[in-house]
Steps between C-alpha positions, in 0.01 A plus 500: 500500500801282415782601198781234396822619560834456592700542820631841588320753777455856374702784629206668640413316744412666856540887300238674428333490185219725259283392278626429162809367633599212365656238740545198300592426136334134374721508190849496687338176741411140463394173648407641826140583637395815681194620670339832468346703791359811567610797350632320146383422180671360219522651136631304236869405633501801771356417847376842615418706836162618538523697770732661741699329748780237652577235242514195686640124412400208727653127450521338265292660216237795583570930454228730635494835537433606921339841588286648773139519411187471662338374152536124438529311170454149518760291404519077466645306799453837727414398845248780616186554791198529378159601631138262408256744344234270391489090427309367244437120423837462271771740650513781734568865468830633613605854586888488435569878474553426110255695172244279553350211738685134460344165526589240709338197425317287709696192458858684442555353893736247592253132486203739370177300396159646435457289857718736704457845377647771752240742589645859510300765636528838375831723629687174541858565497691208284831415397538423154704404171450701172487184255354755163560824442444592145422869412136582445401175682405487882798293664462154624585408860554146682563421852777237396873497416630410198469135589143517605576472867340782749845642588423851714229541273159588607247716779678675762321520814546759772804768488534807332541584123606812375602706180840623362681511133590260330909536521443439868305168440811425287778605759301348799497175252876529418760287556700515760228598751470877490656673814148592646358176486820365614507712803168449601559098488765527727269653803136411425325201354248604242310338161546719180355433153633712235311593159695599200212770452547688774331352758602354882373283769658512854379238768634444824345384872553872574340795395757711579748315322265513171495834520910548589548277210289662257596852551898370494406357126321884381777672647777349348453563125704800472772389751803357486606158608683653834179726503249236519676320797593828734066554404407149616741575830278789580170341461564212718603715785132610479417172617753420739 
């Protein structure tokens, strides 16, 4: 969702916030565009909170509202894992954790042509883009960036994918590189894909480093920064 406005950040950013609140006031800003995400709505000239949680701003234009739930709500541009239910001749059917099943169409791949359709057997774990979103609609996936091109988009083979809130996907997604991830870089090697709804795939030549690595990540959400690392410390002595 996109509002013209002007230049100014609101107050509230990184506090918590209820719904009703309202963050931003359209009438006092102009000639600047903003993006909407989770958690707000717009009324009139008031951009509103929906639900409860950490305001948050990223550059140079979008406000969302972050909280930890295990219930996701699809949102546009969200990178998030999926699961293939079922394929049908036009698109296949995605779990994504959201209300209902999304679509990801059979040619939404980077070069797609009816000539070189990916075949996707059921439980396939994929990595995808949220392109529509629209409420009362089933979302729309694709396996390409913005610019068409394949990016990190598409099936991930082997590994391990677990489950966790959402405001983890977010912090493990944050920038700079969250202390736990940050930690773990610095002694193992490892592949991690990261789903805005609450989903995460670990790979890594060692089992035992998967499973380090995805026990360090479900851990950490209720620890501190300096928390997280003295955790990750005590895990790798396991393996040492």
């Amino acid at each position: 969702m996109e509002s013209t406005q002007s230049s100014s950040s609101t107050s509230l950013v990184d506090k918590l916030v209820c719904p009703g609140d309202v963050v931003l006031d359209l009438s006092n800003l102009t000639n600047q565009t903003i993006k909407l995400g989770g958690g707000l709505y717009q009324d009139c000239d008031a951009i509103s909170v929906m639900k409860a949680g950490k305001l948050r701003f990223s550059k140079p234009n979008k406000y969302w509202v972050e909280s930890s739930q295990k219930r996701y709500v699809p949102h546009a541009e969200d990178s998030v894992l999926g699961i293939v239910v079922d394929s049908r001749s036009d698109n296949f059917l995605v779990d994504i954790k959201g209300p209902s099943l999304a679509f990801l169409p059979v040619l939404a791949f980077e070069g797609g042509t009816r000539r070189n359709i990916p075949k996707f057997e059921a439980g396939t774990l994929i990595y995808v883009r949220v392109v529509k979103a629209n409420p009362g609609m089933n979302p729309e996936l694709s396996c390409t960036d913005a610019t068409g091109r394949a990016a990190e988009y598409g099936a991930l083979k082997e590994g391990f994918m677990f489950e966790c809130s959402t405001g983890l996907s977010r912090t493990l997604l944050s920038s700079p590189t969250c202390p736990v991830l940050e930690a773990l870089g610095k002694k193992l090697s490892f592949e991690i894909a990261v789903g805005l709804n609450g989903r995460v795939w670990v790979n890594s030549a060692s089992p035992s480093t998967t499973i380090i690595v995805s026990n360090a990540i479900m851990n950490s959400e209720s620890l501190s920064g300096a928390q997280q690392r003295i955790m990750v410390e005590k895990l790798l002595q396991r393996i040492q």
